[in-house]
N, C-alpha and C positions, 0 to 999 in steps of 0.2 A: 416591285420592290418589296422586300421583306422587312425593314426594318432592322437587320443583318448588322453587327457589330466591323467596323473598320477599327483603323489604326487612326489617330491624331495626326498624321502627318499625308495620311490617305486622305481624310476628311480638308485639310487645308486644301491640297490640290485639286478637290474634287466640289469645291464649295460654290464660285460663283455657276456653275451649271446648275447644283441641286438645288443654288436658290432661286434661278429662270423657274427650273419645276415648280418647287415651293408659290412660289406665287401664281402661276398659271393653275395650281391644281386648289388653290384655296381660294379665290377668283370662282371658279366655276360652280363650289358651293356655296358661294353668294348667290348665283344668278337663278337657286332654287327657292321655295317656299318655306321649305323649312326652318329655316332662319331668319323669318319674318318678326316672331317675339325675341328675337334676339334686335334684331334692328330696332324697334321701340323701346330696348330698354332709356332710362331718363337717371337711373341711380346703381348702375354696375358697380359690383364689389368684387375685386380682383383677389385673387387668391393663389398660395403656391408654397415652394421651402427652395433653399437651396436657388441653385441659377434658374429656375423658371421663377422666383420670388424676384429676382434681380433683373426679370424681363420685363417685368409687372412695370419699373418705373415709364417703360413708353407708351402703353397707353391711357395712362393716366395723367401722364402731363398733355396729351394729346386733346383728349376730350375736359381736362379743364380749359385748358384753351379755348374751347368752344362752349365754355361755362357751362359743361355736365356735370354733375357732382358725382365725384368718384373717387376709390381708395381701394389701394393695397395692404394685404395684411397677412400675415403669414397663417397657413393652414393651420398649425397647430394653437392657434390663438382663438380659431371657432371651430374645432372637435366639439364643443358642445354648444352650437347655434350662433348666432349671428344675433344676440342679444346686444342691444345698444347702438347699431346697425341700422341705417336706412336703406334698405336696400331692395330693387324690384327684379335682380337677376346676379346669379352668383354663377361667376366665370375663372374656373379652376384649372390651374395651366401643371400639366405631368406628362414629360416628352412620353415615356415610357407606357405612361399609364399606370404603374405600379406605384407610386409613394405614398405611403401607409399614410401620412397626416394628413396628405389633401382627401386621400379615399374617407377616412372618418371625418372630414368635416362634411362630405360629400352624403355621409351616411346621417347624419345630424340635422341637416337643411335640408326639410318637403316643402315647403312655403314658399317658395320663392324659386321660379326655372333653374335649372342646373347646367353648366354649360361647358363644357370638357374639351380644352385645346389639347392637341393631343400629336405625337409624330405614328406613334405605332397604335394600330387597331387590327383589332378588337382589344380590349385591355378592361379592367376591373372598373377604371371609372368610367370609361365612356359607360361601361355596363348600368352604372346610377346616374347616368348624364339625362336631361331632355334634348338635350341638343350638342353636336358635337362640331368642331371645326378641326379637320386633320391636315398633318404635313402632305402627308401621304408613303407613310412607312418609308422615307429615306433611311439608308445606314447610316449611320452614327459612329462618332469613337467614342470611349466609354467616360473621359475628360471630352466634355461636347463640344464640338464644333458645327459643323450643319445643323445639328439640332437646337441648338442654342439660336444660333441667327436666323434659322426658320422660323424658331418660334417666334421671333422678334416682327419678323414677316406679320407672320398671322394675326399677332395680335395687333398692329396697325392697323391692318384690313379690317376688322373687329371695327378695332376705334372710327376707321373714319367711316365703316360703316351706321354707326350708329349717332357719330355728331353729322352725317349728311353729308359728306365733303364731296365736292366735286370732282370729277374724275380725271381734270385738268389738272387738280393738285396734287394726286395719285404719285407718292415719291420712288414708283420700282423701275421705273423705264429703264435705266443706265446700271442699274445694279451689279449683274454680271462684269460687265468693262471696267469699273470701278473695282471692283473686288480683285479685279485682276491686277491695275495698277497700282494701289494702294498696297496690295501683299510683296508685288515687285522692289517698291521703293522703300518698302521697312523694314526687307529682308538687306539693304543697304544698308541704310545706318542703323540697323539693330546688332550686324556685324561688328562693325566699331564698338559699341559699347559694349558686345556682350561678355566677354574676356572682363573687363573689371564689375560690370552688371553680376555674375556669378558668385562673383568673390561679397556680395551685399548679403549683410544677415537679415535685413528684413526690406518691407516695402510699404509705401504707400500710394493709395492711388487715388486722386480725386477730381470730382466732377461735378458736374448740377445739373439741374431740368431732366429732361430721356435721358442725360450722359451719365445719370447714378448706376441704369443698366450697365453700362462700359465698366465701371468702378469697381460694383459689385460683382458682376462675372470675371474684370480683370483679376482682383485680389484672390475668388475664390480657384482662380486658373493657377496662378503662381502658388498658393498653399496646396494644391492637388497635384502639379507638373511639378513645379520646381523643390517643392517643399520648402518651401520660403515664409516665414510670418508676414501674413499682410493685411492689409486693412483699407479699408474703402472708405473715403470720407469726400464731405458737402464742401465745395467751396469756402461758403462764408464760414460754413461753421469751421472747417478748419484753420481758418485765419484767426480763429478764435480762440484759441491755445495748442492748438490739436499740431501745427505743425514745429511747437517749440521742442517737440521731440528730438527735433533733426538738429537742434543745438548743439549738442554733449555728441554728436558722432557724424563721420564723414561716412559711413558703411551703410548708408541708409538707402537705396533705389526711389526715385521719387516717379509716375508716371500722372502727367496731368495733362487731361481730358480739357479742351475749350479753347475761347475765341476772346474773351473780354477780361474779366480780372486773373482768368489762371496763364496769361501771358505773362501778365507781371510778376507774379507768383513763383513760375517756372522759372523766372531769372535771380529772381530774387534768390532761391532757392541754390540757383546753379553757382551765383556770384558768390556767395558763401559755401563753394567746393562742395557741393553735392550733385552726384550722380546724377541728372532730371533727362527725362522725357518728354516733351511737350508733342503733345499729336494735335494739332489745330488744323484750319481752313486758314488761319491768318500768312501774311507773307512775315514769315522771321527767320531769321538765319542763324544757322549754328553758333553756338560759340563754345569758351571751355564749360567742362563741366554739361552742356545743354546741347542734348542732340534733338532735331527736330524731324517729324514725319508730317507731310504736306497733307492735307482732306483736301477732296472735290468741294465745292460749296453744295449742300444738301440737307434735304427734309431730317430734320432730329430724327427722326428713326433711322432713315437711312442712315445717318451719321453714326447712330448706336451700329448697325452692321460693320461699316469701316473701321469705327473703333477696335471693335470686336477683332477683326480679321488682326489688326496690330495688336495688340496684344496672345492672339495665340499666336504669331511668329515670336513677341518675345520670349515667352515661354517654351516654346520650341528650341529656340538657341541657347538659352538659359539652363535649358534641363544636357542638351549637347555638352556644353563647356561644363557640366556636373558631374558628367556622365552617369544621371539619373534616367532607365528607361520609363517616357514617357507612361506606358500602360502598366507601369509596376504602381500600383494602388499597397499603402503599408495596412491602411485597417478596411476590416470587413465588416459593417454594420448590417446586422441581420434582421433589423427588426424596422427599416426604412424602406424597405419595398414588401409590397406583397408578395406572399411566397419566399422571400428572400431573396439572398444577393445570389448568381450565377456564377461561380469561379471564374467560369468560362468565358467571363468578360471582360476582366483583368488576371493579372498575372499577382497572384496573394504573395508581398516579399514580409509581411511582418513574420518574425519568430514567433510569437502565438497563436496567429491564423496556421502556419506553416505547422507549428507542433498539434 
């Protein structure tokens, strides 16, 4: 595998296989030596921008769980050191390998091992990495899909490599079948809603614990696919004024992630005539305004994959009833990858990129 650009809608179909791979092929570099001072780390600082920053939330809730102290922070926040920082191993997540912030923080921290997840190699960070964990150059679409939920892979196996987890705990066994269900039954009632879903000027999407990953990849998929304003927000904290937005308007898409208070939430929500999505594990049943997609009962990261998979179908139908092509990207940031951006990897529709 080359690490080869697909299509968003290639990458859905083509997902619960490349993530059997994904795990079989990140698995097998555990079972080396190389990754030994990775397994000892005691104070992992996770690192990233953009949706590998919003993968960062699973395994950190993973290994506090297992009372490791550990944090997420965006690359561009230690370009110049890990000052303030307790940290005995710095693990930087760049599907690509190219994102200019994480490579300079990457070029800023020699004290401390470097550790580069990564989908495509050989790449500029692995190049400053001591240690690397790869996908194993799966294709990609350029709005991620397999890459995204690989990565989410990897960095569990990561986590529960390092808080010691049992192998009985191991949440990949079903993955594939799950992926496969879960995309069947949302590609159902995402239909229903998607005709007035489209017509929403903006969105919110909210979650807690590993489900911030869902959140923040959810929002950053519907402003990239759909061109949609949206915004990722905490449970509690948006109980805390953050959803009085949706007062003054019915055009608002609500998508909420969980099992205990974003049920009530979601209704809440719905009963005052807003558009809601709830994707839970719980038994609830539709009503107006509130369409529901059912989860397996499964390990928080696993659940981040599921989620994941629902939300790029929404965006998928969402971007159809817009008739926005998905891989038409409006701006071209030149200065966020090394090397630059590839044309060749979207379709440039902005008028200044164009001119």
């Amino acid at each position: 595998m080359s690490g080869s650009r697909i299509t968003f809608l290639q990458g859905q179909a083509d997902q619960p296989q490349a993530l059997d791979r994904v795990i079989a092929h990140v698995r097998r570099q555990f079972t080396c030596s190389d990754l030994d001072e990775l397994r000892r780390a005691e104070r992992p600082l996770f690192t990233g921008i953009g949706a590998s920053y919003a993968a960062l939330s699973v395994p950190v809730a993973l290994l506090r769980e297992h009372g490791i102290v550990s944090q997420r922070v965006l690359a561009d926040e230690i370009e110049d050191g890990t000052a303030g920082f307790e940290v005995d191993a710095l693990i930087g997540v760049s599907q690509g390998g190219k994102s200019s912030e994480t490579i300079a923080a990457f070029k800023a921290v020699r004290y401390v091992p470097r550790v580069a997840v990564l989908n495509v190699t050989p790449s500029p960070l692995g190049d400053l990495a001591e240690m690397t964990v790869d996908l194993g150059n799966e294709p990609d679409s350029y709005a991620s899909t397999i890459g995204f939920t690989g990565t989410v892979v990897a960095l569990d196996l990561i986590a529960g490599a390092i808080a010691g987890r049992e192998e009985a705990d191991d949440p990949w066994r079903d993955i594939a079948a799950w992926a496969e269900a879960v995309r069947r039954d949302a590609a159902g009632v995402i239909s229903e809603l998607a005709p007035r879903g489209a017509r929403c000027v903006a969105a919110d999407v909210v979650a807690s614990g590993a489900s911030r990953a869902s959140a923040e990849e959810g929002a950053l998929l519907l402003r990239e696919v759909v061109r949609m304003p949206a915004t990722a927000a905490v449970t509690r904290n948006y109980l805390h004024g953050e959803m009085e937005s949706a007062g003054g308007t019915a055009d608002t898409l609500h998508v909420i992630f969980g099992d205990s208070r974003e049920v009530e939430l979601a209704r809440s929500l719905s009963g005052a005539g807003h558009l809601t999505l709830l994707v839970t594990a719980q038994d609830v049943g539709p009503a107006e305004n509130l369409s529901v997609v059912r989860l397996p009962e499964a390990a928080p990261a696993a659940r981040v994959v599921l989620e994941t998979i629902v939300m790029q179908q929404l965006v998928a139908s969402l971007s159809a009833e817009r008739d926005i092509p998905i891989e038409s990207f409006v701006f071209a940031n030149d200065d966020t990858k090394e090397g630059g951006v590839d044309p060749a990897d979207f379709l440039i529709s902005s008028p200044v990129a164009a001119g």
